[in-house]
C-alpha positions in Angstrom: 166.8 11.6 35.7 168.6 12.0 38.8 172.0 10.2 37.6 174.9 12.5 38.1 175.1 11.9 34.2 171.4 13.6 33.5 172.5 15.9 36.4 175.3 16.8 34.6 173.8 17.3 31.3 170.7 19.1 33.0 172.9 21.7 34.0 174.9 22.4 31.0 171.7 23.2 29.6 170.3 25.3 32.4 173.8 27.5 32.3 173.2 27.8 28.7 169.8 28.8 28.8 170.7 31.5 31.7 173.9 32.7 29.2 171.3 33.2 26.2 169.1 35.1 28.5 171.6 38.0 29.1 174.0 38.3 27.2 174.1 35.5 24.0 170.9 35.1 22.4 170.5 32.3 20.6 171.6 29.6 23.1 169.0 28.4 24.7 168.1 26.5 21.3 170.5 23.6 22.6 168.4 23.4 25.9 165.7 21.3 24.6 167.4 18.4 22.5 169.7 18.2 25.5 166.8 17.4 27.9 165.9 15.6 25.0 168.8 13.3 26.5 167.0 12.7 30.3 163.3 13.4 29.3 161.5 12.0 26.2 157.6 12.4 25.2 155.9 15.7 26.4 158.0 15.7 29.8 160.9 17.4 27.2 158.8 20.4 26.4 157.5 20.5 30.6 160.7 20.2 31.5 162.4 22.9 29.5 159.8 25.1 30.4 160.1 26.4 34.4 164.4 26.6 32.9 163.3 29.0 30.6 161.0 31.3 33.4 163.4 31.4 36.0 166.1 32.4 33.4 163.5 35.1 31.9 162.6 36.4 35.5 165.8 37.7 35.2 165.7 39.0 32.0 162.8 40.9 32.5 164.2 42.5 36.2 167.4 43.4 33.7 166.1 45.2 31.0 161.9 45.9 32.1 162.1 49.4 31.1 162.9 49.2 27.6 160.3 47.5 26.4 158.5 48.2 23.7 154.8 47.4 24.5 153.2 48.4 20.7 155.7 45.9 19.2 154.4 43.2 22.0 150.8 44.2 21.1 151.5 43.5 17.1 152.7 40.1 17.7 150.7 38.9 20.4 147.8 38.1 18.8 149.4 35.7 15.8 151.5 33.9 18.8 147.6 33.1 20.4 147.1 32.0 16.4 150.3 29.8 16.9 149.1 28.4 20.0 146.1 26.9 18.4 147.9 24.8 16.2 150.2 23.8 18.8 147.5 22.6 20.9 145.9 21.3 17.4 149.5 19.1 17.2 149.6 17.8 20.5 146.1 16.4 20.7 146.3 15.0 17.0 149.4 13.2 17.9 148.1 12.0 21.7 150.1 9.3 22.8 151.8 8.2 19.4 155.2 7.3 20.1 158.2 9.1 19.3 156.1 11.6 17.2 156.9 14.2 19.7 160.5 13.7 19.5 160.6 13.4 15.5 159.2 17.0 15.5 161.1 18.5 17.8 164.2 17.2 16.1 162.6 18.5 12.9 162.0 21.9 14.1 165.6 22.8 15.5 167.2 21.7 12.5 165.1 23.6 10.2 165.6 26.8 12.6 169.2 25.8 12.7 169.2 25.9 8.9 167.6 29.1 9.0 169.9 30.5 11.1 173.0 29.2 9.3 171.5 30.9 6.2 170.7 34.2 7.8 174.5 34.3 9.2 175.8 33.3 5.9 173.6 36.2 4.3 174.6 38.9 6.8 177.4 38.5 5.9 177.8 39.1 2.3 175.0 40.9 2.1 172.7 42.6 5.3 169.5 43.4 5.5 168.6 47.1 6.3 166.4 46.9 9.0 163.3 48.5 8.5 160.3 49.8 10.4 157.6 48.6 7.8 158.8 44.8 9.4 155.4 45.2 11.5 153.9 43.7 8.2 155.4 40.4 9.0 153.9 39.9 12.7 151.7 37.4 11.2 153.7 35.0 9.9 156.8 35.3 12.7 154.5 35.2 14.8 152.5 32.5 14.1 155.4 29.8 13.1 156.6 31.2 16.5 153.8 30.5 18.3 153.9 27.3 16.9 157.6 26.4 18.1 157.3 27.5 21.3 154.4 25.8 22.3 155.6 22.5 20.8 159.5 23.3 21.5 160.1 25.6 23.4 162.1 26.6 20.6 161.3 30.1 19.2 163.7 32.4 20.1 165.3 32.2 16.4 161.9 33.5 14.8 160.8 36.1 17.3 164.5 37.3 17.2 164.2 37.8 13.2 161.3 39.5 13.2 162.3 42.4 15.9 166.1 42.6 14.5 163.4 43.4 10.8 162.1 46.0 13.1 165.5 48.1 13.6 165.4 48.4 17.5 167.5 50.0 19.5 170.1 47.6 21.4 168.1 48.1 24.6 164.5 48.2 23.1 165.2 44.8 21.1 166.6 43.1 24.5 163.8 44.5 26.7 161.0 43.8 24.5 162.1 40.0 23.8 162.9 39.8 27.6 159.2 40.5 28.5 157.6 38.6 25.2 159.3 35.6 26.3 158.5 35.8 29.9 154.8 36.2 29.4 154.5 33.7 26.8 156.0 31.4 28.7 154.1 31.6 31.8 150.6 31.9 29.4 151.9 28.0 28.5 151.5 26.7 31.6 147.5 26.1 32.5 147.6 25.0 28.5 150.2 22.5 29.6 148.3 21.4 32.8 145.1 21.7 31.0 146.5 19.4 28.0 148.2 17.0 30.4 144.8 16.2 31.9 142.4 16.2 29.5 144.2 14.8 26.2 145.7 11.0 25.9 150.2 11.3 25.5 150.8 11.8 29.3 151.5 15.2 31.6 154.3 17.6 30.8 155.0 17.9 34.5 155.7 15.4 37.2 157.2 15.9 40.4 160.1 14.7 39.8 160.6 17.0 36.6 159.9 19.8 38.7 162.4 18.8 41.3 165.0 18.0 38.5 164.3 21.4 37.2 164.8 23.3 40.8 168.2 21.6 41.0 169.2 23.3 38.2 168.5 26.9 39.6 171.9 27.3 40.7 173.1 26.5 36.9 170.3 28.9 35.5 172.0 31.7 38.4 175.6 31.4 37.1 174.6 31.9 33.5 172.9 34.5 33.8 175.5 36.2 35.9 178.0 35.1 33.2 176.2 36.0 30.0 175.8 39.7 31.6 179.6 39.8 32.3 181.0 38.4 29.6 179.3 39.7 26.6 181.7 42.0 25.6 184.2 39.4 25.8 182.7 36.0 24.3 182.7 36.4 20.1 178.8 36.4 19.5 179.6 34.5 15.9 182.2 31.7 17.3 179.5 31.1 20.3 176.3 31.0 17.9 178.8 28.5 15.7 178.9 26.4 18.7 175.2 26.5 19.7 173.8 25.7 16.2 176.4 22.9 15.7 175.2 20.9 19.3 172.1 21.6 18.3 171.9 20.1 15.4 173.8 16.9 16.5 171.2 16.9 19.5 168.2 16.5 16.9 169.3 14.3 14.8 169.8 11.9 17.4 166.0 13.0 18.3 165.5 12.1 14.7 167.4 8.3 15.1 
């Protein structure tokens, strides 16, 4: 993992996951079948994971105050729901090989394939947001749950169901800012706890941890550059872009 190749790659995905932090959401969907590349097994969710908190730390120092706390209360409670089925997965599958990988591939090209559709559907025919959305918290937030706890790979669902709310600009970026930073850091004692006590291996090593601290300078200059250049970056051509690697990046999970 410490080849300048895996270096390399580990970096692209870090700058990526920094970029989709501040200023392209979306992005940090490609983080985890690129890891995919240097990791495998339960070391490719661990690994993604401290990317992901440093990236949000900033995030949440950005945009804290326009949170939306009721919205975080809704949710909260199917993501727990979504959890238990992620730790359901993980200890059904113990240390069966390449299962882990075969489902993470799965996942991002279905939520690739969702998002395809919904960008295909805005744009011949959008959806009004609407406040009454609150009605979906359970099921967004219980397939999102899901995802992130076995893939770090949830932004797409949590995103759909606060765009169904009609935030503000501001509320919708501070609210997912804090939602993602605290469920994050609520996956690590799960993590530790599953690591240690279930059969497929720990989702942190040392060396993961140090790959991942190398790649704090990456995770720095992507969040600096998705804050500066939002305005000038076309949010469609980028999201084009994302989905495309990322569904290249699970298939070859897949093979």
């Amino acid at each position: 993992m410490f080849t300048l190749g895996a270096l390399l790659i580990g970096a692209a995905a870090a700058f990526v996951v920094g970029l989709s932090k501040t200023g392209l959401p979306g992005g940090a969907l490609i983080a985890v079948p690129m890891l995919a590349v240097v990791f495998d097994g339960r070391l490719i969710t661990g690994a993604t994971l401290p990317i992901l908190i440093v990236a949000d730390l900033f995030a949440v120092g950005w945009y804290r105050s326009h949170a939306r706390w009721d919205v975080l209360q809704a949710i909260a409670p199917w993501i727990a729901v979504g959890y238990g089925f992620g730790i359901a997965f993980f200890l059904a599958i113990g240390a069966a090989n390449g299962v882990l990988e075969t489902t993470i591939g799965v996942i991002v090209l279905v939520i690739v394939a969702l998002q395809v559709w919904r960008m295909w559907r805005g744009g011949l025919a959008p959806v009004e947001p609407t406040t009454s959305g609150r009605s979906a918290a359970g099921p967004h937030g219980t397939i999102g749950g899901f995802t992130t706890f076995v893939a770090n790979a949830a932004g797409p669902v949590i995103n759909t169901y606060l765009i169904r709310l009609g935030l503000p600009k501001h509320e919708l970026i501070g609210t997912s800012a804090w939602l993602y930073f605290v469920v994050n850091l609520s996956k690590i004692p799960l993590y530790i706890a599953l690591g240690a006590w279930s059969t497929g291996g720990a989702f942190f090593t040392v060396d993961s941890l140090l790959f991942d601290l190398a790649m704090v300078p990456a995770i720095v200059a992507g969040v600096f550059g998705g804050r500066a250049l939002f305005v000038h970056i076309p949010q469609r051509a980028f999201a084009v872009v994302v989905l495309s690697l990322s569904a290249a990046g699970a298939v070859k999970l897949l093979l």
